[in-house]
LUMKOLVEX-138781 format. One record per residue (C-alpha): residue number from 1; residue in one letter; x negated, y, z negated. Coordinates in nm, 4 decimals. Layout:
<recs>
REC num residuo       px       py       pz
REC NUM       A        X        Y        Z
...
</recs>
This chain:
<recs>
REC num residuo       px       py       pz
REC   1       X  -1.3712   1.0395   0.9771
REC   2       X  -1.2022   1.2985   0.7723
REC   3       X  -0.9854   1.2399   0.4954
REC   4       X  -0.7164   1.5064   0.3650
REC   5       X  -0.4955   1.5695   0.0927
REC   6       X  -0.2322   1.5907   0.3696
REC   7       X  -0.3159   1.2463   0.5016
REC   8       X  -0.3306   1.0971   0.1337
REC   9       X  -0.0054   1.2610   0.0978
REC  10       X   0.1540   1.0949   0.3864
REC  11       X  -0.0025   0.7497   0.2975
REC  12       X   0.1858   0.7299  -0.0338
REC  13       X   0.5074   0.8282   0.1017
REC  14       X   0.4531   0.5667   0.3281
REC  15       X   0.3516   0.3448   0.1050
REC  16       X   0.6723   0.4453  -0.1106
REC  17       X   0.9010   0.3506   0.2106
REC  18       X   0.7309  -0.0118   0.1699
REC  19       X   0.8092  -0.0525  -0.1784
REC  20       X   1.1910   0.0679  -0.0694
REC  21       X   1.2384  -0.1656   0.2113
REC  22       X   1.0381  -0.4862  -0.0031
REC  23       X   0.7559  -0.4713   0.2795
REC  24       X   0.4462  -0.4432  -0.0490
REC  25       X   0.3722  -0.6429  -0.3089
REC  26       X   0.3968  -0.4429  -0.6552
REC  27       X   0.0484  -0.4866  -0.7171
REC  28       X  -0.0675  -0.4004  -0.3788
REC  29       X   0.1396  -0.0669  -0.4320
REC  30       X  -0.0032   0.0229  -0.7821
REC  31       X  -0.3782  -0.0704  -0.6543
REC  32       X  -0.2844   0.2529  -0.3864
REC  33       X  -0.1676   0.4412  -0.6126
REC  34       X  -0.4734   0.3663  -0.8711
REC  35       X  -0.6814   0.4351  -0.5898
REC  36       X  -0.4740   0.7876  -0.4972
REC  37       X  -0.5262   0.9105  -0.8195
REC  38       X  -0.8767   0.8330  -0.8411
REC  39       X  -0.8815   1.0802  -0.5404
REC  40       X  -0.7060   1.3407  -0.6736
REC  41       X  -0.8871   1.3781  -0.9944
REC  42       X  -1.1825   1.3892  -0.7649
REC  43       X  -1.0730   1.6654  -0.5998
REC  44       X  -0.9696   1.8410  -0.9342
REC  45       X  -1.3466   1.8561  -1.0284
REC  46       X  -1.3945   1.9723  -0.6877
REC  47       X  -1.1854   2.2820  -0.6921
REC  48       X  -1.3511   2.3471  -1.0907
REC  49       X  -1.6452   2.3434  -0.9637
REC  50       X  -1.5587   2.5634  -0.7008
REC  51       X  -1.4131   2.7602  -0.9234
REC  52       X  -1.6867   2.7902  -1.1627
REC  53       X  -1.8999   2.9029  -0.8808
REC  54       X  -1.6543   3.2596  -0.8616
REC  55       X  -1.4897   3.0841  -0.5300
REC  56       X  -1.8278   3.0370  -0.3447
REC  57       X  -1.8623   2.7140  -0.1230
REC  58       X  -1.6833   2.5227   0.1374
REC  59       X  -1.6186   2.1739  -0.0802
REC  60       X  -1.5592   1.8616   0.1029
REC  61       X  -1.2677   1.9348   0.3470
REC  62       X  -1.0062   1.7101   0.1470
REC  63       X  -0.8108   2.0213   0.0390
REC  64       X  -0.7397   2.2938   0.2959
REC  65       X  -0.9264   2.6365   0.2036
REC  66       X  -0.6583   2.8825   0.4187
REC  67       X  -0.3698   2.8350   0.3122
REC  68       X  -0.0383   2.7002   0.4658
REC  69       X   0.3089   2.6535   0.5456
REC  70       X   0.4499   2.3422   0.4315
REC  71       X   0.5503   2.2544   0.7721
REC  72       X   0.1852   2.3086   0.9176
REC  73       X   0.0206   2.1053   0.6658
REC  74       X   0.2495   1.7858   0.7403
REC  75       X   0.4634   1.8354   0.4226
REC  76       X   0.7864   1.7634   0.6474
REC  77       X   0.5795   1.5118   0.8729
REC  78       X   0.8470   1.2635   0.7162
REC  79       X   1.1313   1.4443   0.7449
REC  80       X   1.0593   1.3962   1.1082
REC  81       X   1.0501   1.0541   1.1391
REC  82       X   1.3632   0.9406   0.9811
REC  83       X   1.6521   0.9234   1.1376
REC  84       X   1.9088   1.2173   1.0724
</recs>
């Protein structure tokens, strides 16, 4: 199973919409979040280390190495979904 920075992304929005609508307990929502940013600084080391290595190596996956448009990488995935 991969895991992405797209698909953390989209979790805490989601998770955000919870909060909004009363659907999460506050502690359940700041356990994700603890747990999201545990992630990112994760992947912070990985792209120093990456860097420190003059751009050589593949890392883990979790953060796209070609980069983007903002609607390809599920940036307006949410936009999507909610009703205009």
């Amino acid at each position: 199973m991969s895991h992405t920075i797209e698909e953390l992304r989209n979790h805490l929005f989601d998770t955000i919409e919870l909060i909004k609508k009363g659907e999460i307990e506050p502690a359940d929502a700041k356990a994700i979040t603890n747990a999201s940013q545990a992630i990112l600084n994760s992947a912070k080391i990985e792209v120093d280390f990456i860097k420190a290595l003059g751009g050589v190596g593949e890392g883990t996956g979790f953060i796209p190495l070609e980069p983007r448009k903002p609607d390809q990488a599920g940036l307006n995935e949410h936009k999507k979904d909610e009703e205009p």
